[in-house]
C-alpha positions as CSV (number, residue, x, y, z in Angstrom):
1,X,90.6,78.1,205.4
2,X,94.3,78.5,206.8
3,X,96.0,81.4,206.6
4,X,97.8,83.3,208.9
5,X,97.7,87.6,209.5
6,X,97.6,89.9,212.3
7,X,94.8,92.0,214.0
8,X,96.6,95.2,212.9
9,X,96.6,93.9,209.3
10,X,92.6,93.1,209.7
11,X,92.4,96.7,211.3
12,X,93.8,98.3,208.2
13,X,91.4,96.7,205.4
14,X,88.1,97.2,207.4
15,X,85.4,99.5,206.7
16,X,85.2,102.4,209.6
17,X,84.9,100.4,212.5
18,X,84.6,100.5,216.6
19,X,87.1,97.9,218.3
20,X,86.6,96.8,221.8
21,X,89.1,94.7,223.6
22,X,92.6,93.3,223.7
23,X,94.1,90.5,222.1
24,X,97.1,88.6,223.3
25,X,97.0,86.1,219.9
26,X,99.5,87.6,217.8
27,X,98.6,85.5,214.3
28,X,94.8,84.8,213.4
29,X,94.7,81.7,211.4
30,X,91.7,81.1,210.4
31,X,87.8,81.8,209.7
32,X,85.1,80.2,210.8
33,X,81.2,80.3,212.1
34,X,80.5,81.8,215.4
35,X,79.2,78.3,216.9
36,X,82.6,76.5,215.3
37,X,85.4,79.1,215.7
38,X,88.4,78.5,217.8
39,X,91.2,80.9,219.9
40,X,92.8,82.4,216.4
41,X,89.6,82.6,214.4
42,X,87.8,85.6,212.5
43,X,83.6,85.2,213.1
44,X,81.1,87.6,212.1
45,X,77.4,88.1,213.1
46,X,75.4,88.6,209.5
47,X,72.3,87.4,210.7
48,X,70.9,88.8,213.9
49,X,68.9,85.0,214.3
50,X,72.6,84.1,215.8
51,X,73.0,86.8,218.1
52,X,72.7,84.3,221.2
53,X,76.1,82.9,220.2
54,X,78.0,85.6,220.3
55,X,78.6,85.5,223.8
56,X,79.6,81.7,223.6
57,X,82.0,82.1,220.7
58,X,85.4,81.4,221.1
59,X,86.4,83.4,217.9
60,X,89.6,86.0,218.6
61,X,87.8,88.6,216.8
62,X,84.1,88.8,216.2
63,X,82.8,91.6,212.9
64,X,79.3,92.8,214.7
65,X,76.7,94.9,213.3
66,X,77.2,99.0,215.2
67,X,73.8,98.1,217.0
68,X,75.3,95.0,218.8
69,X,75.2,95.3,222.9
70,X,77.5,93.2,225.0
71,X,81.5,93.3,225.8
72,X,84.1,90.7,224.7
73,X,85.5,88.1,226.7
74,X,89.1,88.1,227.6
75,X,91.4,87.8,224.6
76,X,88.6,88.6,222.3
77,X,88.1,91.8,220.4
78,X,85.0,92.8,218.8
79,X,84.7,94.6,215.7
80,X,81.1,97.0,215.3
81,X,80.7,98.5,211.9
82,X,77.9,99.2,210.0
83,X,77.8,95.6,207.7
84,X,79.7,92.5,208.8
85,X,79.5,90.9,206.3
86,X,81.1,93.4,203.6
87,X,83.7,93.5,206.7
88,X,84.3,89.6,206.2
89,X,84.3,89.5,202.4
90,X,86.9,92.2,202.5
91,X,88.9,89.9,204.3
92,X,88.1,86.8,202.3
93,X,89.1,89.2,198.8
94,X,92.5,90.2,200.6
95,X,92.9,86.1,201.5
96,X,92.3,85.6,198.3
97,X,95.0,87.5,196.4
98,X,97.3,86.4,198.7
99,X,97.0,83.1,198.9
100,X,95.4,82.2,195.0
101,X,98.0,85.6,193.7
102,X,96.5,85.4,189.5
103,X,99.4,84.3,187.0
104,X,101.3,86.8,185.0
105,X,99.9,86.9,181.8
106,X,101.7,85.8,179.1
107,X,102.0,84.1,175.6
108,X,103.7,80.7,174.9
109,X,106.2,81.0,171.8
110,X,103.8,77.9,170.2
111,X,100.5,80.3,170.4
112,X,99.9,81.6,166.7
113,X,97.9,85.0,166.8
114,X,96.8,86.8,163.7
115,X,97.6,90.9,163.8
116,X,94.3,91.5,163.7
117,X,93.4,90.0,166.9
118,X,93.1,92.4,169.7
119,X,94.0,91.0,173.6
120,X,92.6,92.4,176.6
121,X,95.3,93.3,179.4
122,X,96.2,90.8,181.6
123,X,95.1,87.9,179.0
124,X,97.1,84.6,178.6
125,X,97.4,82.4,176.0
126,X,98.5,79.0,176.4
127,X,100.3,76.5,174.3
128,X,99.8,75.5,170.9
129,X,96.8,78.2,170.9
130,X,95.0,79.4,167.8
131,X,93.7,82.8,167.4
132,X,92.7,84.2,164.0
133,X,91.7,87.0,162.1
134,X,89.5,89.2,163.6
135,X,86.3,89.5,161.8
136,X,83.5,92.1,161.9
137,X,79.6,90.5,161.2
138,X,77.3,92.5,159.9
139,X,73.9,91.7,160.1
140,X,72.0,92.2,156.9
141,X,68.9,93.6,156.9
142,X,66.6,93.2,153.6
């Protein structure tokens, strides 16, 4: 995944957190395991089986659980905070909506929609679309 955003930007959507160490990359650019991330990268440690490569990673910023000992390299900043992995998926949600932004919702002038039919916010309806008459089943008991 490409993308590019800054460490203050990361700073700001992350759950309570202790940063240690200084970064001279301005941009990070990408996400990627601790064993394949490059100088621009966002890792994480979710599994403590991969603690060993930690130290080896060459990941700009590394999301560590609070109980993780060791310092960061040069250029490196590590991030402790209580889950990781909600760290990194709150990352991946604001990648997300920026790069995949949802449509506005809307309804082509060809859709034909009874008056009855009630649309949830936010709902599109495309071309040459068919909605009719809402109806209400009952089920009969006997």
């Amino acid at each position: 995944m490409d993308f590019k955003i800054d460490l203050d930007q990361i700073l700001e959507l992350l759950p309570p957190s202790k940063v240690d160490g200084e970064l001279n990359v301005p941009i990070l650019k990408g996400i990627a395991s601790l064993e394949r991330a490059v100088p621009g990268d966002v890792s994480f440690l979710g599994n403590l089986k991969y603690k060993s490569l930690v130290s080896s990673t060459e990941a700009s910023v590394v999301f560590l659980p609070l109980s993780y000992e060791g310092d960061p390299k040069d250029n490196q900043v590590y991030c402790r905070m209580e889950d990781p992995s909600h760290g990194l998926a709150t990352i991946c949600e604001f990648l997300e909506k920026k790069l995949y932004p949802r449509p506005d919702s809307y309804i082509h002038p060809s859709a034909w929609i009874d008056q009855s039919a009630r649309l949830e916010t936010g709902v599109s309806v495309g071309a040459f679309s068919f909605i009719e008459k809402m109806h209400i089943l009952k089920k009969m008991f006997g």
